[in-house]
Backbone as ProteinMPNN parsed JSONL, in Angstrom:
{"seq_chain_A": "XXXXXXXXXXXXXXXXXXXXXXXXXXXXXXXXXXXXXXXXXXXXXXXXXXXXXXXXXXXXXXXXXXXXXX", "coords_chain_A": {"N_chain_A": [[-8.716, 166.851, 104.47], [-8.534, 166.983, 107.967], [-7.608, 164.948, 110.593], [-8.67, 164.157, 113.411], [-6.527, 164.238, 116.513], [-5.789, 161.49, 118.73], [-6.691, 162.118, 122.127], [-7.101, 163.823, 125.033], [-10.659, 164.729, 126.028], [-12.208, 166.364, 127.375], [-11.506, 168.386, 130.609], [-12.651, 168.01, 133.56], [-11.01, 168.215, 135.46], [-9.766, 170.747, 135.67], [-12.014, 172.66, 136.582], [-12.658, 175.281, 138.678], [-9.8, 176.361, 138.954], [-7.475, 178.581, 138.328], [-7.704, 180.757, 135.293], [-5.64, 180.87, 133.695], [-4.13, 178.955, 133.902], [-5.127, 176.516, 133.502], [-5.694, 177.281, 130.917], [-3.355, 176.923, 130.165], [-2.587, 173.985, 130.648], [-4.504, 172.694, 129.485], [-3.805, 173.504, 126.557], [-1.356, 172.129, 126.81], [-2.067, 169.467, 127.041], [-3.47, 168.846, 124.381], [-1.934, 170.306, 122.22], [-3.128, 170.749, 119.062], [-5.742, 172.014, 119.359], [-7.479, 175.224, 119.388], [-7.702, 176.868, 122.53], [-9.827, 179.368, 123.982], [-10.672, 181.462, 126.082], [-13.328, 182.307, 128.553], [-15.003, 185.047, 129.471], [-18.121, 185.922, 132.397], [-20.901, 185.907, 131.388], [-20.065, 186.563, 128.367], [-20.752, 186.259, 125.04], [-21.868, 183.817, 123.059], [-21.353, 181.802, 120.347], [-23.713, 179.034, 119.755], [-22.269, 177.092, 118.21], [-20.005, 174.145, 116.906], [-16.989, 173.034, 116.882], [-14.479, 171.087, 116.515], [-11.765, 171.621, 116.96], [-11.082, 173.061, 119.147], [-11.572, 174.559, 122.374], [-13.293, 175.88, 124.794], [-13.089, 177.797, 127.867], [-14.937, 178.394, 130.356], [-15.183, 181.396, 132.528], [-15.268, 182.477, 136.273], [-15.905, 185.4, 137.759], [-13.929, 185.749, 139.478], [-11.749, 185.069, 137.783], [-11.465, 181.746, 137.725], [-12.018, 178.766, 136.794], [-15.137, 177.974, 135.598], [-17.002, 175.981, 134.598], [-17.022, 172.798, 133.068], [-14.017, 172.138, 130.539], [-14.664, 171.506, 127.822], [-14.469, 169.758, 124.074], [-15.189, 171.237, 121.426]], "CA_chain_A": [[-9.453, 166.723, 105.735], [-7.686, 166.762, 109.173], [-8.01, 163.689, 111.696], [-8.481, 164.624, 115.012], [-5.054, 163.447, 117.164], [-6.175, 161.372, 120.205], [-6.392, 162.442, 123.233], [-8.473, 164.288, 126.203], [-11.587, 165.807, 124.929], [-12.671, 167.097, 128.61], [-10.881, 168.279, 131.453], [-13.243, 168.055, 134.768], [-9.518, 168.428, 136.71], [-9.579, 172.13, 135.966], [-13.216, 173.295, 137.604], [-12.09, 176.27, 140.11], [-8.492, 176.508, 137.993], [-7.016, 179.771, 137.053], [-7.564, 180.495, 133.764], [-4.323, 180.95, 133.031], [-3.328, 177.406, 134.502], [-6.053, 175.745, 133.132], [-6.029, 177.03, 129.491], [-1.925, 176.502, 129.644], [-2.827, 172.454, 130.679], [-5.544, 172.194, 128.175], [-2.429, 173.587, 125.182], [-0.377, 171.237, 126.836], [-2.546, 168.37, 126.476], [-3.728, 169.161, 123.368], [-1.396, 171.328, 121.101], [-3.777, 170.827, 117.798], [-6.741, 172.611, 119.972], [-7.501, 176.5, 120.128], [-8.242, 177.535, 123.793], [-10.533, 180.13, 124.064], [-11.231, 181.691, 127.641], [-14.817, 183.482, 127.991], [-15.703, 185.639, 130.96], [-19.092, 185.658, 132.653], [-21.586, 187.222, 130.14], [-19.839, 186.541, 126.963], [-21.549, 185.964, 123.642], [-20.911, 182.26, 122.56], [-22.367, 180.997, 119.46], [-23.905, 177.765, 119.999], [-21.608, 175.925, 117.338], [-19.364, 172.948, 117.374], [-15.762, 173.001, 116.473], [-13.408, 169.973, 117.379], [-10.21, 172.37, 117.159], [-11.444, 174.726, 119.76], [-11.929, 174.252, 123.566], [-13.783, 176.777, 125.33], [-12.613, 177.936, 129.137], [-15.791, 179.864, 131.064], [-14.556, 181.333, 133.788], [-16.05, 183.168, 136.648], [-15.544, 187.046, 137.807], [-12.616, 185.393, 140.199], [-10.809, 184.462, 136.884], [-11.501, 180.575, 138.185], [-12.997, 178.15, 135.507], [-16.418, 177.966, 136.101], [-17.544, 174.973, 133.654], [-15.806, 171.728, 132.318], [-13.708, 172.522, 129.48], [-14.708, 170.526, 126.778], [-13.825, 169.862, 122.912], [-16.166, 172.027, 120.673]], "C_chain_A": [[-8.477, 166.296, 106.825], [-8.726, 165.485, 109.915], [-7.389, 164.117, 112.659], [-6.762, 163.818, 115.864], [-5.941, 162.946, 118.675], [-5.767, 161.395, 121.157], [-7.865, 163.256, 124.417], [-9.431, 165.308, 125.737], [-12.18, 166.282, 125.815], [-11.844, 167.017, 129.728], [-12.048, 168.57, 132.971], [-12.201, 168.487, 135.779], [-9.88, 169.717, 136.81], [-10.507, 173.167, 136.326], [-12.62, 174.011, 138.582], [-10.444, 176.268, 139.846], [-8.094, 178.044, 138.035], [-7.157, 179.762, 136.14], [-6.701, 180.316, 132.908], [-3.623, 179.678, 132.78], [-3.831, 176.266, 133.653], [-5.822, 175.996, 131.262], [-4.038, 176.552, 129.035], [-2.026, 174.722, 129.473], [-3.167, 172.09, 129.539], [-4.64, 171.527, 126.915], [-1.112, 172.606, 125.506], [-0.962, 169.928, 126.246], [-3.193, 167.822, 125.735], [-3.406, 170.427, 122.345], [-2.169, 171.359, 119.816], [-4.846, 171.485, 118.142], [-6.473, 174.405, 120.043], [-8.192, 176.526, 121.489], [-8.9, 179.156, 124.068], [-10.937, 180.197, 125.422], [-12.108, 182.696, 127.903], [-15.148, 183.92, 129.442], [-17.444, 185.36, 131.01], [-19.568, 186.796, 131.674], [-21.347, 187.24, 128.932], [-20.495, 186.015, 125.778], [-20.562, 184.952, 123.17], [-22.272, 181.834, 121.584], [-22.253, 180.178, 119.401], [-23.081, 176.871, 118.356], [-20.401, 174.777, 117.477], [-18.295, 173.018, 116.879], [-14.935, 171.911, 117.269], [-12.285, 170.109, 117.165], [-10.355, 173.614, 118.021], [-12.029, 173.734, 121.211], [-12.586, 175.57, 124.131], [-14.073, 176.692, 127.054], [-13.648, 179.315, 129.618], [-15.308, 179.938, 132.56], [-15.154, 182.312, 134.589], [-15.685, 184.755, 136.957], [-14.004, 187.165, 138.996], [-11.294, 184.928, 139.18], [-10.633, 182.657, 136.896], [-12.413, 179.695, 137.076], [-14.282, 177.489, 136.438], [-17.266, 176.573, 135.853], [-16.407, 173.714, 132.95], [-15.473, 172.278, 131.223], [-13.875, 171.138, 128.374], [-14.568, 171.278, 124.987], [-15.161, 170.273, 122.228], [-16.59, 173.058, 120.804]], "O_chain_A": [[-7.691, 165.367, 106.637], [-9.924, 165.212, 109.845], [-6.21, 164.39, 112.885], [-6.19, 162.824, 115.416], [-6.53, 163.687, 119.462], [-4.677, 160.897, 121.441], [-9.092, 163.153, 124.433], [-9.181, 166.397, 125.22], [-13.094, 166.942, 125.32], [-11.376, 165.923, 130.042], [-12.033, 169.761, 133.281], [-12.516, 169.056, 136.824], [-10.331, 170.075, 137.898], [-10.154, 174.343, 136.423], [-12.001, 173.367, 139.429], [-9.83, 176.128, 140.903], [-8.98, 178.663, 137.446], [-6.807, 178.712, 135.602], [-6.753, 179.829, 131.778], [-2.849, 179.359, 131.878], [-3.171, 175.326, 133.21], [-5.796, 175.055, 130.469], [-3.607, 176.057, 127.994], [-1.652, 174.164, 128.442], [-2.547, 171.42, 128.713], [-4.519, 170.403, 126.427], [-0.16, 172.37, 124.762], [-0.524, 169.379, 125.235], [-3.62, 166.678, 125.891], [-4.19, 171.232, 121.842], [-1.744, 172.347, 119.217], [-5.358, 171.829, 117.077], [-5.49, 174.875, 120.617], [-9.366, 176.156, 121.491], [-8.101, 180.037, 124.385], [-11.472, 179.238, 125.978], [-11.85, 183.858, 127.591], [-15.497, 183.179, 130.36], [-18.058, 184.805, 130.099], [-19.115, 187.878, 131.302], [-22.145, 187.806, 128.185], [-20.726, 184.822, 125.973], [-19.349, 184.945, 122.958], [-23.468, 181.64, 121.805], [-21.146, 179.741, 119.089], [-23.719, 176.087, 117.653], [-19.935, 174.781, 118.616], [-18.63, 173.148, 115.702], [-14.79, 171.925, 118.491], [-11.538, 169.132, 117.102], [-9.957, 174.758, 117.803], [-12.64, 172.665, 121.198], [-12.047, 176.522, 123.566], [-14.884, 175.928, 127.576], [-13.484, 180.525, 129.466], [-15.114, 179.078, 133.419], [-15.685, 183.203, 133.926], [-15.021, 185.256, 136.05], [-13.304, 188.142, 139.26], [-10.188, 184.554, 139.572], [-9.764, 182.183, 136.163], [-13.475, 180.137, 136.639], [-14.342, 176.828, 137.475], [-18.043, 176.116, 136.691], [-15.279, 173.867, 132.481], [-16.335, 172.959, 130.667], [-13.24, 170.086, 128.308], [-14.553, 172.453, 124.621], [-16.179, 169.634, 122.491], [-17.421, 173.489, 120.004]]}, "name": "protein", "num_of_chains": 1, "seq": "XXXXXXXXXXXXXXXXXXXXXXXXXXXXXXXXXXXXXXXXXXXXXXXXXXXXXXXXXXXXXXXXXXXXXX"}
């Protein structure tokens, strides 16, 4: 069983971000995390993962939603 590494489990900073900018931060400030970046419309199954961040972003490529851990 893995133990989480602590650190930031939401970024509010990167609201209206690039996606690009934003999911590079994220992997910076959490290398043990997958970043996942979901356009508007995408099929997201409601499940919980605490090695996975998920980056919605709008049709400007701009993050739309806090990125948080799960």
């Amino acid at each position: 069983m893995s133990v989480p590494i602590p650190g930031k489990s939401s970024w509010p900073e990167l609201v209206g971000v690039n996606a690009t900018l934003a999911a590079t931060a994220i992997a910076h400030d959490r290398p043990d995390v997958a970043v996942e970046v979901l356009p508007p419309g995408a099929p997201v199954i409601p499940d919980y993962n605490p090695l996975r961040v998920r980056v919605f972003i709008d049709n400007n490529n701009l993050v739309s939603q806090v990125p948080v851990i799960g």
